[in-house]
N, CA and C atoms of all chains as a GROMACS GRO file, in nm:
protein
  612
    1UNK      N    1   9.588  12.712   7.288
    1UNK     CA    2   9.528  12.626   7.390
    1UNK      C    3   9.384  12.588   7.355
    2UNK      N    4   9.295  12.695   7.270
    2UNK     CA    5   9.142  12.654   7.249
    2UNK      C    6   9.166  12.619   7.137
    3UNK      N    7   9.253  12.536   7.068
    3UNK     CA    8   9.223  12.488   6.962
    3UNK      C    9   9.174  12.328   7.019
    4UNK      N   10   9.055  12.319   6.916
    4UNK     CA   11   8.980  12.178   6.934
    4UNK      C   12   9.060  12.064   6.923
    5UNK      N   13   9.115  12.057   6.829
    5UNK     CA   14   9.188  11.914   6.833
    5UNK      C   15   9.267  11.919   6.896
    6UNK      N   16   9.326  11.998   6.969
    6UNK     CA   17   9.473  11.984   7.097
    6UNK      C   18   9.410  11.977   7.186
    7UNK      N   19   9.284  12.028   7.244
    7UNK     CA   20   9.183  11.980   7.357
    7UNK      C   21   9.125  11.868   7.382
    8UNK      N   22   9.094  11.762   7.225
    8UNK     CA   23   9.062  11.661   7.214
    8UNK      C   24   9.195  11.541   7.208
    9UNK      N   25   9.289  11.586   7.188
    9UNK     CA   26   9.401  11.500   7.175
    9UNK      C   27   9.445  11.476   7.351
   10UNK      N   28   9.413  11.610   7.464
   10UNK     CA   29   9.483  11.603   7.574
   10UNK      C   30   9.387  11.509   7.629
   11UNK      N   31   9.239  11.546   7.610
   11UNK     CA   32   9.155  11.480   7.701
   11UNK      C   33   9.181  11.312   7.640
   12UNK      N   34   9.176  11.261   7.549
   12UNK     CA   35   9.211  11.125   7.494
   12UNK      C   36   9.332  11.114   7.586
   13UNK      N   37   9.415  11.172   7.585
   13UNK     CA   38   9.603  11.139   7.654
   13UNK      C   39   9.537  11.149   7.788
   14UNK      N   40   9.428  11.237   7.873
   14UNK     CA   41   9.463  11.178   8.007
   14UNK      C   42   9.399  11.100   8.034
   15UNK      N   43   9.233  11.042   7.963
   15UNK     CA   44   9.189  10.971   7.983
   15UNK      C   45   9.251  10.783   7.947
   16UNK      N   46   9.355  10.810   7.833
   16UNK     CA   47   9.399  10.641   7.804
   16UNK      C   48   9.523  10.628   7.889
   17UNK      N   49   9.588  10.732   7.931
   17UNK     CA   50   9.692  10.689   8.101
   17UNK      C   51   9.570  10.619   8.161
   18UNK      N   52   9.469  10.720   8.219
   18UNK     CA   53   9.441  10.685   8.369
   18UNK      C   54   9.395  10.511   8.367
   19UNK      N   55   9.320  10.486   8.199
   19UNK     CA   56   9.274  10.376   8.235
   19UNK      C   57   9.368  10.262   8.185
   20UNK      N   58   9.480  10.325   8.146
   20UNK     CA   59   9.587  10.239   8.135
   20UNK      C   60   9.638  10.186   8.309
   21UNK      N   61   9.651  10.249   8.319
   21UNK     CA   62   9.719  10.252   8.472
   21UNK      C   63   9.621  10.190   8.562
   22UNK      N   64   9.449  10.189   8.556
   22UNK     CA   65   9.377  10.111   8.638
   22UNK      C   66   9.364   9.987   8.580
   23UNK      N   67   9.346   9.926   8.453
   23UNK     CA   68   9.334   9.832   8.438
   23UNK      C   69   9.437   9.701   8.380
   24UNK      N   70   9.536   9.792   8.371
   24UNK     CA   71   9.667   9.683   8.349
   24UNK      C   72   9.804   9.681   8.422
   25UNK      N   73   9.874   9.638   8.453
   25UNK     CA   74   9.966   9.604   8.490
   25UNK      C   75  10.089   9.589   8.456
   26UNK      N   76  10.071   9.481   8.371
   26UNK     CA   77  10.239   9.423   8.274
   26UNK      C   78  10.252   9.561   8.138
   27UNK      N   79  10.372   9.580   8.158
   27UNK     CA   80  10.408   9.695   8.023
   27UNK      C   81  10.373   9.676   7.914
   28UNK      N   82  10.386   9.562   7.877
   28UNK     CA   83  10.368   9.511   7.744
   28UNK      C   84  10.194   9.531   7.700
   29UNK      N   85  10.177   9.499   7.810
   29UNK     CA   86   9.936   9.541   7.778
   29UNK      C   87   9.935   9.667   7.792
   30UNK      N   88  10.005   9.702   7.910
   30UNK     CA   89   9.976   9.870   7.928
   30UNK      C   90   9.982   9.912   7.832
   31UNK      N   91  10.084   9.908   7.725
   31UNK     CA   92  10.140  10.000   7.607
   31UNK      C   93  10.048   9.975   7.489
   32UNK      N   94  10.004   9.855   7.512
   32UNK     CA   95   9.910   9.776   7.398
   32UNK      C   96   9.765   9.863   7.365
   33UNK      N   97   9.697   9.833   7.524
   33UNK     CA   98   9.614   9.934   7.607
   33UNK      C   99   9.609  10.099   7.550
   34UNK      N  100   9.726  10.122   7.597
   34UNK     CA  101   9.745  10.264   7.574
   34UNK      C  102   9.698  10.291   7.416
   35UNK      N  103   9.798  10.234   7.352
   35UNK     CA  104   9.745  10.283   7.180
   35UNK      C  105   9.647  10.268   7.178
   36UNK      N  106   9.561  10.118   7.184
   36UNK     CA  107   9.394  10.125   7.167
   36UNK      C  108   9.317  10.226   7.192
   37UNK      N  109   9.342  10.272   7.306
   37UNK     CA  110   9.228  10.353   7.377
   37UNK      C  111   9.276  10.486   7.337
   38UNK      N  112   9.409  10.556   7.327
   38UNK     CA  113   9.438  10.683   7.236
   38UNK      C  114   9.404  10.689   7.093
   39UNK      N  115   9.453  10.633   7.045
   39UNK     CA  116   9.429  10.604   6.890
   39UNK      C  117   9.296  10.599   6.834
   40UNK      N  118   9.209  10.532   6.920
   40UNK     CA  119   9.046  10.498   6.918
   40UNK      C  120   9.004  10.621   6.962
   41UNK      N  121   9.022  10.688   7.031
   41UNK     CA  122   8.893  10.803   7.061
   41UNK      C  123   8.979  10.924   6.939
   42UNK      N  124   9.125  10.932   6.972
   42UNK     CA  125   9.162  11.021   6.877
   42UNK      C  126   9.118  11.022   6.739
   43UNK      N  127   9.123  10.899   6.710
   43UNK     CA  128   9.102  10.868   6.543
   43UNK      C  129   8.957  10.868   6.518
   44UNK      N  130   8.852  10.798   6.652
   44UNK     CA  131   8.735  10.804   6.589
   44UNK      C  132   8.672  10.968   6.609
   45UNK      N  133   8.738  11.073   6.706
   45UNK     CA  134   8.693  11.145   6.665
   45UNK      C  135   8.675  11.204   6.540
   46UNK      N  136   8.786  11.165   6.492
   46UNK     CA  137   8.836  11.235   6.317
   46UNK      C  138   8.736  11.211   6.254
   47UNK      N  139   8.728  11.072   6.270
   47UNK     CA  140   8.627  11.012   6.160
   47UNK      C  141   8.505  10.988   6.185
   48UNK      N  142   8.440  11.109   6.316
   48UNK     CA  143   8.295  11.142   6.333
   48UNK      C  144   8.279  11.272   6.246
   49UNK      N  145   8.394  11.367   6.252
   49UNK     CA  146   8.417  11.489   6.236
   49UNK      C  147   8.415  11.532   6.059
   50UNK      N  148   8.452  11.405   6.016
   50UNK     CA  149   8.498  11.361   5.867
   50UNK      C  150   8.400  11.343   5.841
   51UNK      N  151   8.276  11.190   5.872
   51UNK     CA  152   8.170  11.201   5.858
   51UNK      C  153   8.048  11.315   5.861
   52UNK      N  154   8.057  11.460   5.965
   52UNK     CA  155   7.973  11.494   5.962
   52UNK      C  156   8.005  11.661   5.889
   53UNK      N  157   8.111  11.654   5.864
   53UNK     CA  158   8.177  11.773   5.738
   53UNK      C  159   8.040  11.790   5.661
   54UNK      N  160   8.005  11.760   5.584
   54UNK     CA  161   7.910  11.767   5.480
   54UNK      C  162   7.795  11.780   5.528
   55UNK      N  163   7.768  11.798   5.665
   55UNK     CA  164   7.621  11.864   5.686
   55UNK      C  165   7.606  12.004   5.731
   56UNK      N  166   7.512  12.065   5.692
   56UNK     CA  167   7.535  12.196   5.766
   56UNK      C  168   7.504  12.242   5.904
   57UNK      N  169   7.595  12.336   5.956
   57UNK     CA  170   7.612  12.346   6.111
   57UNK      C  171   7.433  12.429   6.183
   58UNK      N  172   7.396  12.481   6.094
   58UNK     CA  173   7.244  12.570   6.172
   58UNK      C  174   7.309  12.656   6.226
   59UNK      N  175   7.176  12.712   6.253
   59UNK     CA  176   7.203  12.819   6.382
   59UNK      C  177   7.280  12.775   6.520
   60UNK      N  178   7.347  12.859   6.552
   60UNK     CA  179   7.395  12.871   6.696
   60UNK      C  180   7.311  12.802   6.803
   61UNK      N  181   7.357  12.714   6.876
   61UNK     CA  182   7.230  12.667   6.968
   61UNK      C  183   7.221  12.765   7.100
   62UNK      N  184   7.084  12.756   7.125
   62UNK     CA  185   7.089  12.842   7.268
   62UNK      C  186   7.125  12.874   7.400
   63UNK      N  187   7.205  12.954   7.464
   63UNK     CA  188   7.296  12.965   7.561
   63UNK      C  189   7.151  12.862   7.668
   64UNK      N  190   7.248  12.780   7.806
   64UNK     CA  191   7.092  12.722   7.844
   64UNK      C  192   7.097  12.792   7.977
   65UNK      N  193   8.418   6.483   9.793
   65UNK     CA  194   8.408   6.536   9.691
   65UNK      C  195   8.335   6.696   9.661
   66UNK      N  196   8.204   6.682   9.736
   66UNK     CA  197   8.159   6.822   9.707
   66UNK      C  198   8.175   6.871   9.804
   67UNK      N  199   8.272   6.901   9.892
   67UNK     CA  200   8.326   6.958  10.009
   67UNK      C  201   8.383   7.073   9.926
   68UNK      N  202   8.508   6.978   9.913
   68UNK     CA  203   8.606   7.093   9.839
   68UNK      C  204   8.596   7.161   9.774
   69UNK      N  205   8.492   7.115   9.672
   69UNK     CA  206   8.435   7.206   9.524
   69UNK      C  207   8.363   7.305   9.576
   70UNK      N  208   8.267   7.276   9.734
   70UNK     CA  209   8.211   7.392   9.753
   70UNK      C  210   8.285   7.563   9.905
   71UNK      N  211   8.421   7.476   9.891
   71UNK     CA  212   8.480   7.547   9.972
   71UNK      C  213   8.581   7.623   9.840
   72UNK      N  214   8.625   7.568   9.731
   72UNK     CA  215   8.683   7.600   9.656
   72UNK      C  216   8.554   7.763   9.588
   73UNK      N  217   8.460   7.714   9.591
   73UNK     CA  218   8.406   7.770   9.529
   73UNK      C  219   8.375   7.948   9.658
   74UNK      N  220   8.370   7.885   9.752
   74UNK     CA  221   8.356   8.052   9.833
   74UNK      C  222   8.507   8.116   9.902
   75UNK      N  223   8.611   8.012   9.867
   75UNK     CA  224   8.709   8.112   9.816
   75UNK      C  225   8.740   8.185   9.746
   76UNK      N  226   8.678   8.161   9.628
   76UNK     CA  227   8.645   8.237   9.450
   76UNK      C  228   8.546   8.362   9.502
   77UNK      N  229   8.477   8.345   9.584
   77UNK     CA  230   8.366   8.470   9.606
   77UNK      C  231   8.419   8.525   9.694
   78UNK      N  232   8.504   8.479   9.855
   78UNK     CA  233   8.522   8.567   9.925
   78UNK      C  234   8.721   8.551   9.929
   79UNK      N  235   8.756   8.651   9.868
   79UNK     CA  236   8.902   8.632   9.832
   79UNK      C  237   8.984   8.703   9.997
   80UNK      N  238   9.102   8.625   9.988
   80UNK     CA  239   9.188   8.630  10.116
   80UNK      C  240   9.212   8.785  10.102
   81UNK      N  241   9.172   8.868  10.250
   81UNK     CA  242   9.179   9.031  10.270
   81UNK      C  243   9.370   9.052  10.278
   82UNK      N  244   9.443   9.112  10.176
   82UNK     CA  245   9.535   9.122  10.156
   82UNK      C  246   9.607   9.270  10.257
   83UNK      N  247   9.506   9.361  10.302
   83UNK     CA  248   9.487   9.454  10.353
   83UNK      C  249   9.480   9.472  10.450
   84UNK      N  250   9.526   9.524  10.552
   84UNK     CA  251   9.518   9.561  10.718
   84UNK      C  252   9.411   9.700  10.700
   85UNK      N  253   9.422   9.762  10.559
   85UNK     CA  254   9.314   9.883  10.605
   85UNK      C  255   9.186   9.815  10.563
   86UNK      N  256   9.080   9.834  10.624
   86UNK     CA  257   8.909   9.860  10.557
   86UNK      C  258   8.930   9.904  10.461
   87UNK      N  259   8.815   9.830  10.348
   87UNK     CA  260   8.787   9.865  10.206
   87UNK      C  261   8.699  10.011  10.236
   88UNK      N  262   8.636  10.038  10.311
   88UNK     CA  263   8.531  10.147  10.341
   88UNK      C  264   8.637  10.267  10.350
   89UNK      N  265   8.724  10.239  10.490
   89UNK     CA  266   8.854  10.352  10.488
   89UNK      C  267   8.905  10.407  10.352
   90UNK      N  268   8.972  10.265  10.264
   90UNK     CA  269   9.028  10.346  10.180
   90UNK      C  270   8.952  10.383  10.080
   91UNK      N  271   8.822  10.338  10.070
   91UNK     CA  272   8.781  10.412  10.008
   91UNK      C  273   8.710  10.553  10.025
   92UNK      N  274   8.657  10.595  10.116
   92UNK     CA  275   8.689  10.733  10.155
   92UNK      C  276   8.796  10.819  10.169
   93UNK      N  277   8.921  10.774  10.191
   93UNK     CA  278   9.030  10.876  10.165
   93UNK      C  279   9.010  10.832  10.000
   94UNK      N  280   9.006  10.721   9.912
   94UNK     CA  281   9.029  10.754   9.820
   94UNK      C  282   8.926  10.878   9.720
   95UNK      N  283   8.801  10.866   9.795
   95UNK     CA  284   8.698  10.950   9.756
   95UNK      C  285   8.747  11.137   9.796
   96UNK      N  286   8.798  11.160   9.940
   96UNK     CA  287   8.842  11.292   9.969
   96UNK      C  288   8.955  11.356   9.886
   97UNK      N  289   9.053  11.248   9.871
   97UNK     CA  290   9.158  11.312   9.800
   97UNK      C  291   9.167  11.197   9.718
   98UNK      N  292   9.206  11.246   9.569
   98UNK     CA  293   9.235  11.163   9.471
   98UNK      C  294   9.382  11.077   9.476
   99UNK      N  295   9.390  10.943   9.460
   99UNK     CA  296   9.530  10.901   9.511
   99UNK      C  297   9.535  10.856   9.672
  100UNK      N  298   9.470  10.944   9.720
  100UNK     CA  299   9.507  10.864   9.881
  100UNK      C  300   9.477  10.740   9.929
  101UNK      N  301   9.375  10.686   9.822
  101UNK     CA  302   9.363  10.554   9.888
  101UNK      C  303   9.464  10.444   9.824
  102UNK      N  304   9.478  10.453   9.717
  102UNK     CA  305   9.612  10.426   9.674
  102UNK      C  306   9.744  10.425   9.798
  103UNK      N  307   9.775  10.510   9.805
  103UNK     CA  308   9.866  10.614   9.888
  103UNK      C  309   9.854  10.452  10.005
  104UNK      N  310   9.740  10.491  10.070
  104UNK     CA  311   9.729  10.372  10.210
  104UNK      C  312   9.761  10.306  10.193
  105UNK      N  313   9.713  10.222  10.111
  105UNK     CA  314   9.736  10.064  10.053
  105UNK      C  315   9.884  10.057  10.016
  106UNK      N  316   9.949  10.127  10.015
  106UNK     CA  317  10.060  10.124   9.980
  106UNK      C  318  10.122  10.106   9.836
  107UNK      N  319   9.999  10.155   9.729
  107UNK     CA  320  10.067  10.194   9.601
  107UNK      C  321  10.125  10.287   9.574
  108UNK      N  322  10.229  10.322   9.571
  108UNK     CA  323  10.263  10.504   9.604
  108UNK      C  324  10.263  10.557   9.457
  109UNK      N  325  10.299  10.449   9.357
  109UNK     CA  326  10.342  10.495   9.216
  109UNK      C  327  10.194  10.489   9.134
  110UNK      N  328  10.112  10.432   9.125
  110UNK     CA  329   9.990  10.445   9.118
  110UNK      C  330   9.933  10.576   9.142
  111UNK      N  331   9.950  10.589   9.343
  111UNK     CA  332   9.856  10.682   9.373
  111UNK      C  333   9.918  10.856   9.316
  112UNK      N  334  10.050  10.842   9.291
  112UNK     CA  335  10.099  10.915   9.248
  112UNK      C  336   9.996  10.974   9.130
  113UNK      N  337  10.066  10.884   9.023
  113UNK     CA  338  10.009  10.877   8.893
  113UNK      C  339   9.803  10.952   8.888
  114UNK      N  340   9.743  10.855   8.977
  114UNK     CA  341   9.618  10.874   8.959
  114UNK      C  342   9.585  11.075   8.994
  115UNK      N  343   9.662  11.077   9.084
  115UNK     CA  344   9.636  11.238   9.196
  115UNK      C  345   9.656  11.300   9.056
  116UNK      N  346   9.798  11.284   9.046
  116UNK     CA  347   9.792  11.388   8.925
  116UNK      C  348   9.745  11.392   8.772
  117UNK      N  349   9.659  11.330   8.721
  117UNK     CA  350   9.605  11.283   8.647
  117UNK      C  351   9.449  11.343   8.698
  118UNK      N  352   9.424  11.337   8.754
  118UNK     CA  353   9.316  11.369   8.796
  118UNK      C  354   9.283  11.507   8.831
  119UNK      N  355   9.379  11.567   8.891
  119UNK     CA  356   9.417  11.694   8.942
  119UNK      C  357   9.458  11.758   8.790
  120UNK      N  358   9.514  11.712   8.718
  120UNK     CA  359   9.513  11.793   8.591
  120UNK      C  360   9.374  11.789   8.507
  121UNK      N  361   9.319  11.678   8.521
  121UNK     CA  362   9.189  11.725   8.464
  121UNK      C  363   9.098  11.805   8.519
  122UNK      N  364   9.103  11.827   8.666
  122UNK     CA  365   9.013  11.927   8.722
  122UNK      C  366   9.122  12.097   8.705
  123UNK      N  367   9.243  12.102   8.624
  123UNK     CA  368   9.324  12.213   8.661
  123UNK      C  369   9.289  12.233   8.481
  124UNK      N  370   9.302  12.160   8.429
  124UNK     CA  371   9.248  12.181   8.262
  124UNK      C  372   9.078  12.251   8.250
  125UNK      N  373   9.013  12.169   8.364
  125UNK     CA  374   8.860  12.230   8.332
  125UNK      C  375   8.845  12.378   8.366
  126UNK      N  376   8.910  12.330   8.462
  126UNK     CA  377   8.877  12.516   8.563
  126UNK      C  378   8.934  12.613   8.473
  127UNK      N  379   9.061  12.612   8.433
  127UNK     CA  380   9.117  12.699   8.307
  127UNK      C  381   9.043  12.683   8.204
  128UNK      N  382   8.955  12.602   8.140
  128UNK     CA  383   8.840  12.632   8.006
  128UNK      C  384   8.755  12.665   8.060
  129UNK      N  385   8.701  12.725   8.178
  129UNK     CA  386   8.588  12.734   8.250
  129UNK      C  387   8.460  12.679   8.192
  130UNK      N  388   8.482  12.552   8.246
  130UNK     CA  389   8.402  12.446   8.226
  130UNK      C  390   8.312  12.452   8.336
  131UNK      N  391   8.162  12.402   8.330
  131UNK     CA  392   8.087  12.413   8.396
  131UNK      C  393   8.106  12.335   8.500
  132UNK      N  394   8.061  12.339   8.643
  132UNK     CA  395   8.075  12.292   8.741
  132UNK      C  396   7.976  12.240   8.814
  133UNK      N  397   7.915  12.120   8.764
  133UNK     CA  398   7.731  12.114   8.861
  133UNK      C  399   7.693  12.092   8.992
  134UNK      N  400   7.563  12.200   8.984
  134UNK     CA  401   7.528  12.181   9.084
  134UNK      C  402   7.362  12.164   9.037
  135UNK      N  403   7.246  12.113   9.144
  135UNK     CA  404   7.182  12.056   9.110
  135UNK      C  405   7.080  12.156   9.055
  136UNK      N  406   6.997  12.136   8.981
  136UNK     CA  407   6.920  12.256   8.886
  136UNK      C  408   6.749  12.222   8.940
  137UNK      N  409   6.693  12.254   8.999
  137UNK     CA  410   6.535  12.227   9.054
  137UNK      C  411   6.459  12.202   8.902
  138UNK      N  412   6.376  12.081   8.893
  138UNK     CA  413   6.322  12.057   8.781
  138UNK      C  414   6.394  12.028   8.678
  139UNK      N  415   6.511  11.975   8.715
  139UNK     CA  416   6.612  11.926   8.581
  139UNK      C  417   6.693  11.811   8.675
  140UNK      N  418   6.603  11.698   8.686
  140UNK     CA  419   6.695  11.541   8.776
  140UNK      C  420   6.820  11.560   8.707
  141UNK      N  421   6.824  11.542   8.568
  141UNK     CA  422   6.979  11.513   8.522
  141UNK      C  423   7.104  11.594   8.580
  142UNK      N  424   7.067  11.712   8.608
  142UNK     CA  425   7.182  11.782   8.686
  142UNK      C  426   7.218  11.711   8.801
  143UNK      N  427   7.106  11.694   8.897
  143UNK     CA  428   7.164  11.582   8.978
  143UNK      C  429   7.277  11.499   8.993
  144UNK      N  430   7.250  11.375   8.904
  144UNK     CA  431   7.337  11.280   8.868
  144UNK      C  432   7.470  11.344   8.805
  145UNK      N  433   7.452  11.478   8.735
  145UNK     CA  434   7.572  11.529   8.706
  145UNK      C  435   7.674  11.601   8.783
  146UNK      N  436   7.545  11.683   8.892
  146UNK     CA  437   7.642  11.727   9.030
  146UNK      C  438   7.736  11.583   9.097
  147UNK      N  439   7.660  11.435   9.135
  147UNK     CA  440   7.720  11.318   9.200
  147UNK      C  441   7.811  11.323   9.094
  148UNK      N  442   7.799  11.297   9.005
  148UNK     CA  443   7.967  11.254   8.916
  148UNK      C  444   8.070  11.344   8.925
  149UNK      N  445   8.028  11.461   8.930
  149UNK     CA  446   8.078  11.600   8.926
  149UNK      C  447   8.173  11.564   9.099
  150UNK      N  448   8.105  11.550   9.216
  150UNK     CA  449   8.147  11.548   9.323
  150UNK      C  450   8.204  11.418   9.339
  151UNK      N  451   8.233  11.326   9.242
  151UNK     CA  452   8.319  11.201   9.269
  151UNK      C  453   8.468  11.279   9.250
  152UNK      N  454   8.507  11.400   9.244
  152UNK     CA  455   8.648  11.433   9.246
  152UNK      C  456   8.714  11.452   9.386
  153UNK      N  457   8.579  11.465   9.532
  153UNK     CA  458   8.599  11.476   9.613
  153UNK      C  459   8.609  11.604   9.691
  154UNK      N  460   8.741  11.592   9.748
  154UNK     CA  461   8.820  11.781   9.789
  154UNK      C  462   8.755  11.872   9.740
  155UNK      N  463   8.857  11.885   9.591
  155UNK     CA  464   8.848  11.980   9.465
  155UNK      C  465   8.709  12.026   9.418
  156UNK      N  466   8.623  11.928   9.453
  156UNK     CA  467   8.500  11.991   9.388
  156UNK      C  468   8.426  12.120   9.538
  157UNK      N  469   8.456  12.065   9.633
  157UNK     CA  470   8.419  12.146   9.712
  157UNK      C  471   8.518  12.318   9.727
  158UNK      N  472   8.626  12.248   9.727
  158UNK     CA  473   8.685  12.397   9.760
  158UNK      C  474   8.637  12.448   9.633
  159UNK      N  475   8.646  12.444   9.527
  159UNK     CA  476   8.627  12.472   9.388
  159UNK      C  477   8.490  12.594   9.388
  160UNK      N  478   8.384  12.484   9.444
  160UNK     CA  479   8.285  12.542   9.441
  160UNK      C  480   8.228  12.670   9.577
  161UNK      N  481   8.250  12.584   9.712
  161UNK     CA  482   8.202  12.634   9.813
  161UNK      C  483   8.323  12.767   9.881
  162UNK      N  484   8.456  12.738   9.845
  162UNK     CA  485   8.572  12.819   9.905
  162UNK      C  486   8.596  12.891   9.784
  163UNK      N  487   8.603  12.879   9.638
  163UNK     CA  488   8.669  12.950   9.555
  163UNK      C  489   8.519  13.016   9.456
  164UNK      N  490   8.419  12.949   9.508
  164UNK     CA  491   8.275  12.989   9.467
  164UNK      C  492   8.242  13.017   9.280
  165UNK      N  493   8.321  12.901   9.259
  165UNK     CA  494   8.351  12.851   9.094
  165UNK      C  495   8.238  12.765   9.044
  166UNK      N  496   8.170  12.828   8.939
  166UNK     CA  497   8.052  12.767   8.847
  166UNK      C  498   8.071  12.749   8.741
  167UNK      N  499   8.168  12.779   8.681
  167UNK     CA  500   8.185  12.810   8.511
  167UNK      C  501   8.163  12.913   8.446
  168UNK      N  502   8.182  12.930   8.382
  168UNK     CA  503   8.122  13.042   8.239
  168UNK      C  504   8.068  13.021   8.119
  169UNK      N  505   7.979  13.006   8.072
  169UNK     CA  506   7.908  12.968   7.934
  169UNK      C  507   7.940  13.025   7.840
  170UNK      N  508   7.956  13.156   7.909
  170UNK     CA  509   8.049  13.264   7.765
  170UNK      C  510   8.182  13.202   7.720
  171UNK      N  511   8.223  13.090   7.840
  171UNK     CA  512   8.378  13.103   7.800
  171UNK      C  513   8.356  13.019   7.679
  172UNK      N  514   8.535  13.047   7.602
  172UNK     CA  515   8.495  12.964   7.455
  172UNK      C  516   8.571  12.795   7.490
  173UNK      N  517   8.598  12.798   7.611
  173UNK     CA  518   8.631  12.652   7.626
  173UNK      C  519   8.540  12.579   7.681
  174UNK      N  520   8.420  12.637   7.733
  174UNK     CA  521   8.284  12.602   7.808
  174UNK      C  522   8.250  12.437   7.822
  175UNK      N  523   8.235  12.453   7.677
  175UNK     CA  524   8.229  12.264   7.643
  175UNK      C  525   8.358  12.174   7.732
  176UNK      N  526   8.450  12.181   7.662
  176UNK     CA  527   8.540  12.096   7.690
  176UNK      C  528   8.581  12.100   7.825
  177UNK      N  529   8.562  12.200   7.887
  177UNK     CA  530   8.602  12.234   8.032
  177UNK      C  531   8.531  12.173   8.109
  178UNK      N  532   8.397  12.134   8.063
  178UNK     CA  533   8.286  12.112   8.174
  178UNK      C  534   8.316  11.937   8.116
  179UNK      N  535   8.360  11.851   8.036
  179UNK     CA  536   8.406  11.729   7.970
  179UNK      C  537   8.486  11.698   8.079
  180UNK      N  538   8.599  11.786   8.080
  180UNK     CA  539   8.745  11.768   8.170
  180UNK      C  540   8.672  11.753   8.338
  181UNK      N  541   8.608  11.843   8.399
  181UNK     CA  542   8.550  11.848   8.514
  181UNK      C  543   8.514  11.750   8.566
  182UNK      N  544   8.370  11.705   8.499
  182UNK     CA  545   8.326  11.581   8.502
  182UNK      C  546   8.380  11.464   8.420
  183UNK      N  547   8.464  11.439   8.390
  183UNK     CA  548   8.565  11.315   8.365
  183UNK      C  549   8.670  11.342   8.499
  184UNK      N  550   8.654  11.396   8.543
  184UNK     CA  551   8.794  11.456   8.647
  184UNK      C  552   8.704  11.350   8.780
  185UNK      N  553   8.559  11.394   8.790
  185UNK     CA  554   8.481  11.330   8.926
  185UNK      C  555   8.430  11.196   8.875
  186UNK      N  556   8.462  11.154   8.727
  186UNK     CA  557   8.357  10.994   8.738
  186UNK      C  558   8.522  10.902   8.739
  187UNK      N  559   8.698  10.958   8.688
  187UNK     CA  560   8.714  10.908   8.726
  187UNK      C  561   8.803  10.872   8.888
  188UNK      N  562   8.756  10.952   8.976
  188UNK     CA  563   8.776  10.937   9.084
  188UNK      C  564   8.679  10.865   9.123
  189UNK      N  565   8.575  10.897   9.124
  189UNK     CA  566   8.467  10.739   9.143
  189UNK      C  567   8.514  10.619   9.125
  190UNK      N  568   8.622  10.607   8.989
  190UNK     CA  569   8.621  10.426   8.999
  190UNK      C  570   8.761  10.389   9.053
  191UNK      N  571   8.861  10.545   9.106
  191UNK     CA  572   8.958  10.495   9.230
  191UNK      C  573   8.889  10.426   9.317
  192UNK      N  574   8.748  10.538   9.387
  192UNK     CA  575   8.713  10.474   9.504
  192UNK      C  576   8.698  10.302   9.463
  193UNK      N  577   8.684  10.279   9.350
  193UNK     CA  578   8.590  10.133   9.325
  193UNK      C  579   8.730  10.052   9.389
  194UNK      N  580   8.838  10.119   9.276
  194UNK     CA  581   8.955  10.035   9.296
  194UNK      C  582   9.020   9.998   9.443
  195UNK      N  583   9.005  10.104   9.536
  195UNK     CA  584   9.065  10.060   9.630
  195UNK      C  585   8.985  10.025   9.708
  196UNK      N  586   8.880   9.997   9.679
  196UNK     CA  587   8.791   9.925   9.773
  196UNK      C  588   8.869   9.754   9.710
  197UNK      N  589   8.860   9.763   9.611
  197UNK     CA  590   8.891   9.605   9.553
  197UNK      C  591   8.982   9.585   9.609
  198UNK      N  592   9.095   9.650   9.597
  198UNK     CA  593   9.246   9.624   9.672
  198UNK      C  594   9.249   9.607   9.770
  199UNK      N  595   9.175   9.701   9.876
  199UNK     CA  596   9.179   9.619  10.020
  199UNK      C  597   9.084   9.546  10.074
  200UNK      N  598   9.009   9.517   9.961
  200UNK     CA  599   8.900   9.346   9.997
  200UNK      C  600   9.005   9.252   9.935
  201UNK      N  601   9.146   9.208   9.843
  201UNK     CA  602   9.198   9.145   9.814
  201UNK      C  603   9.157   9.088   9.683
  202UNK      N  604   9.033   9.178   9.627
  202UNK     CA  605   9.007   9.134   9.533
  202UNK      C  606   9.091   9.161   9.339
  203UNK      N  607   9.142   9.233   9.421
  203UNK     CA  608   9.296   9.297   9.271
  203UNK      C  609   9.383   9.285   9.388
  204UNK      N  610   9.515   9.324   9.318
  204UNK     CA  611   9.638   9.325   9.352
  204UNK      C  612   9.665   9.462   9.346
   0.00000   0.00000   0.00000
């Protein structure tokens, strides 16, 4: 369950329903909709994550 | 000639009320409980959809024990994060005031929990938006 990318994959899945469902209507956009907005946060997380591989993490930041 | 164009034109601004409920009504039930204003208006499959959608993101946070805001003296931004936080309505109260739930920092889902929380209250905020629109006639 605490694995990161299954936490990041659910929150992408409930967030591209909900705004599937508020801002479209016809199936055919909804579904259209849907991939965009899953695919886009899913994928660009990757490829923030990809991008920032090669730097180093530091110290632990401080509990606040 | 400029009759029409200018009657045409405050039909465009003030659209025919499709609604027997107040936009204010539903949007306070839609603000108390997630879905209910939906629910009024008579979207049932919507309000369905939204409740539980929403209700799982506040049932995902609370299980990562994600932080829960409340306002921090000398830190405005908590503020604005408690209001977004309390756009979930109900849930944020029993959550906090009946089940006396803050989060855990230790927990190792901390982050993402407190993501889920507050995505859980900003988007119940833009139900309320929605069914205010719906019963001003301004969506369908």
């Amino acid at each position: 369950m605490l694995s990161h990318f299954l936490l990041m994959v659910l929150y992408a899945l409930v967030l591209s329903v909900f705004f599937t469902a508020l801002w479209r209507r016809n199936r055919r956009e909804q579904v259209r909709l849907f991939l965009q907005l899953f695919l886009g946060m899913v994928g660009g997380g990757l490829l923030i994550a990809w991008l920032m591989y090669p730097f180093p993490s530091g110290p632990p930041a401080p509990l606040p | 000639m400029a009759e029409p164009a200018r009657q045409e034109g405050q039909a465009r601004e003030r659209p025919e009320r499709v609604s027997a409920l107040p936009g204010w009504v539903a949007s306070i039930a839609a603000w108390v409980l997630p879905g209910l204003g939906h629910l009024l208006l008579g979207r049932r499959g919507r309000a369905s959809l939204f409740f539980l959608l929403v209700l799982a993101a506040v049932g995902i946070g609370y299980a990562l024990e994600g932080k829960l805001y409340t306002p921090v003296p000398g830190r405005p931004l908590t503020v604005l994060a408690t209001l977004g936080a309390m756009g979930m309505g109900l849930p944020y109260f029993l959550l906090r005031f009946t089940a006396g739930y803050t989060g855990d920092v230790a927990a190792p889902g901390f982050e993402y929990g407190t993501a889920f929380l507050l995505s859980a209250g900003l988007m119940n905020l833009l139900l309320v938006l929605d069914a205010w629109d719906i019963a001003s006639g301004r969506k369908e």
